[in-house]
N, C-alpha and C positions, 0 to 999 in steps of 0.2 A: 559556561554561558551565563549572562547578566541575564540582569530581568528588562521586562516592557520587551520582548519579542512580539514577535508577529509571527504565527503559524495560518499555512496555506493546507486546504485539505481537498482532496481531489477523490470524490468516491465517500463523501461523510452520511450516504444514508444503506452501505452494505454493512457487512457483519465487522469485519475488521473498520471502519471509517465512521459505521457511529459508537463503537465500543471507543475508539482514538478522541474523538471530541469529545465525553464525557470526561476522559481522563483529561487532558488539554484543558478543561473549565477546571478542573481541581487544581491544575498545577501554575499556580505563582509566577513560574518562568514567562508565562506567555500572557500578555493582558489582551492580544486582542486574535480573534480566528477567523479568516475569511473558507466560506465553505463555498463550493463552487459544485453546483448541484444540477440536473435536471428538474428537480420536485422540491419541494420544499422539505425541509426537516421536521418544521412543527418545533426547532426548540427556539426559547426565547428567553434571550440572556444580552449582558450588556457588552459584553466578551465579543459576543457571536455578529458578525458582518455575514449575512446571506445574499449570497448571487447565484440566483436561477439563471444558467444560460444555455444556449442553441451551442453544444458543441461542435457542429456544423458550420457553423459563421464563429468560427476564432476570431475573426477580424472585430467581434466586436464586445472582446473582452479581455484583448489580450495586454493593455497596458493597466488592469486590477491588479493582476499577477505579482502584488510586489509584496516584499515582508520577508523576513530571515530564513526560513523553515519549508516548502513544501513537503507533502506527507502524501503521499500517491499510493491510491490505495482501492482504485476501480478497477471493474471488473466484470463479468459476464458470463454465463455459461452458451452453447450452441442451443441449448434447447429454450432460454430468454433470449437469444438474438435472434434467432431465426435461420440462421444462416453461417457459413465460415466466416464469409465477408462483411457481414454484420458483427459479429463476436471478432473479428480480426480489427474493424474499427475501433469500438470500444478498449479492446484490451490492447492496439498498440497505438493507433495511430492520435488517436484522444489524447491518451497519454502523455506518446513522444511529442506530441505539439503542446502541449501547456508545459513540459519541461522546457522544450524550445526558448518558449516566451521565457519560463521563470530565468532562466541563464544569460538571457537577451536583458532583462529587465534587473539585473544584476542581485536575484537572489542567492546567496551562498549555498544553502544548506540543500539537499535531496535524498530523501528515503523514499524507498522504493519496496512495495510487498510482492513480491514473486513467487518461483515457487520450487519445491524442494528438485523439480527434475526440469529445471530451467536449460535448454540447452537450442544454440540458433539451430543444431544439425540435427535434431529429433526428426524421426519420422511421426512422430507423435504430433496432432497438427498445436495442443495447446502448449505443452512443452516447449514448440516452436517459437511461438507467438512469446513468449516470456523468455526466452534466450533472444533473440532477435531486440526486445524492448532493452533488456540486462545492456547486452554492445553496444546500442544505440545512443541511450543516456549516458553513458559512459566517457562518453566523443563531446561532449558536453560541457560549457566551461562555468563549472561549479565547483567551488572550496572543498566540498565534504559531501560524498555520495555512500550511500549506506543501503545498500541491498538485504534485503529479508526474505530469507528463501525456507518459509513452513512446511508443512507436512499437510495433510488435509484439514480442513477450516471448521472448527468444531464449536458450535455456541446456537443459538437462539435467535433463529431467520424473519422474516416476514414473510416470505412464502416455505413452506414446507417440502423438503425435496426425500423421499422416500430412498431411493438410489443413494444417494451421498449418506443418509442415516446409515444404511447395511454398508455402505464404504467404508465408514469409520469405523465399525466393529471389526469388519474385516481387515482392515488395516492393522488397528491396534493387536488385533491377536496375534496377526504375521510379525509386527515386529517385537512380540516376546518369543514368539518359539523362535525366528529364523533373524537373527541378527544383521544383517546387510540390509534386511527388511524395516531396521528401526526408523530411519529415514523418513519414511512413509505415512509414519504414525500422525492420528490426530493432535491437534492443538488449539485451544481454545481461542475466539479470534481477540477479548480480552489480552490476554499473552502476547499476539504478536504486535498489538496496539502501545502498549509497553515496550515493547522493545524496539518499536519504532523512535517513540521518545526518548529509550534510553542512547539509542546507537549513536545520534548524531551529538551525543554528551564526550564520547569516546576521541579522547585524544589519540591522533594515529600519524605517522609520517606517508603513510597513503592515503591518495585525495578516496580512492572507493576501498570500501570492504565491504565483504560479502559474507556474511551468518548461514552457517547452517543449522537443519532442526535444534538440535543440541546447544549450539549458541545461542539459538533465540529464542530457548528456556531459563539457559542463563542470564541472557539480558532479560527478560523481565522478572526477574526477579530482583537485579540491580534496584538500586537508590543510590541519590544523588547524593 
């Protein structure tokens, strides 16, 4: 990939999407970031193009959506939304519609953070939500689709979630005693920020590939 790219960032003030921007400012490949946010970021760089918008009214932001690279990487839990159908917005249909536009609007590239038990037929309802978004992008007419599918999101939040804290110990223990378990283990959201960068580097004769835990320990540790 040449330099003076344009990366799109969908999700740049969570754990995984402001760990992504930090890195994106260091890296040479990309001169300019459009962040596409509810809230502000607070960072101020010359890099950095900020667009607060009503993800509600797509109609009025859907022709920004241009530049080489989206990076999608929002997200929500039930107990921050309120609701399934609130957390069901956020995590698919927000999504699926600013990939819409970026495909429309004839961006190549699309990384996608999902998740290690992504599947449309979970009875698991978030599981769901993240297999369902995985198929959906996919249908999608993009160059180069790069799915990242982590283990539990492990790093330094702006709100403190006690529950997910004992989930990642619990996690990481089971997948050293019980192997099928490994899966499951934490990853720092650093790591998968990385490996978002690195996947869409990856030369492939498939338009999508999809990483698992293990792979997207490997990819970030990649260089270019």
């Amino acid at each position: 990939m040449s330099d003076n790219k344009t990366a799109i960032v969908l999700g740049a003030t969570g754990l995984v999407g402001s760990n992504l921007v930090q890195l994106l400012l260091e890296d040479r490949t990309y001169t300019q970031i459009k962040l596409f946010v509810r809230r502000t970021t607070g960072i101020s760089d010359s890099k950095i193009e900020e667009n607060i918008v009503d993800f509600n009214k797509p109609e009025t932001f859907k022709a920004m959506i241009a530049g080489d690279t989206v990076f999608s990487c929002l997200g929500t839990t039930i107990k921050q939304a309120g609701s399934k159908d609130a957390q069901y917005k956020v995590d698919f249909t927000y999504q699926y519609e600013f990939a819409q536009f970026a495909s429309e609007n004839k961006v190549a590239n699309y990384a996608l953070v999902s998740s290690t038990s992504a599947s449309s037929k979970s009875r698991i309802f978030y599981s769901r939500i993240k297999g369902e978004l995985e198929e959906a992008v996919q249908k999608l007419d993009f160059s180069v689709i790069r799915i990242i599918r982590p283990g539990i999101l492990n790093g330094e939040r702006e709100e403190k979630r006690l529950g997910e804290t004992i989930g990642i110990k619990i996690a990481d223990f089971l997948g050293k005693v019980i192997p099928p378990l490994k899966k499951y283990r934490s990853i720092k959201g650093a790591e998968v920020a990385k490996a978002m960068i690195n996947s869409v580097e990856i030369k492939s004769p498939n338009i999508t590939e999809t990483y698992e835990l293990e792979q997207v320990f490997s990819l970030a540790i990649n260089t270019k």
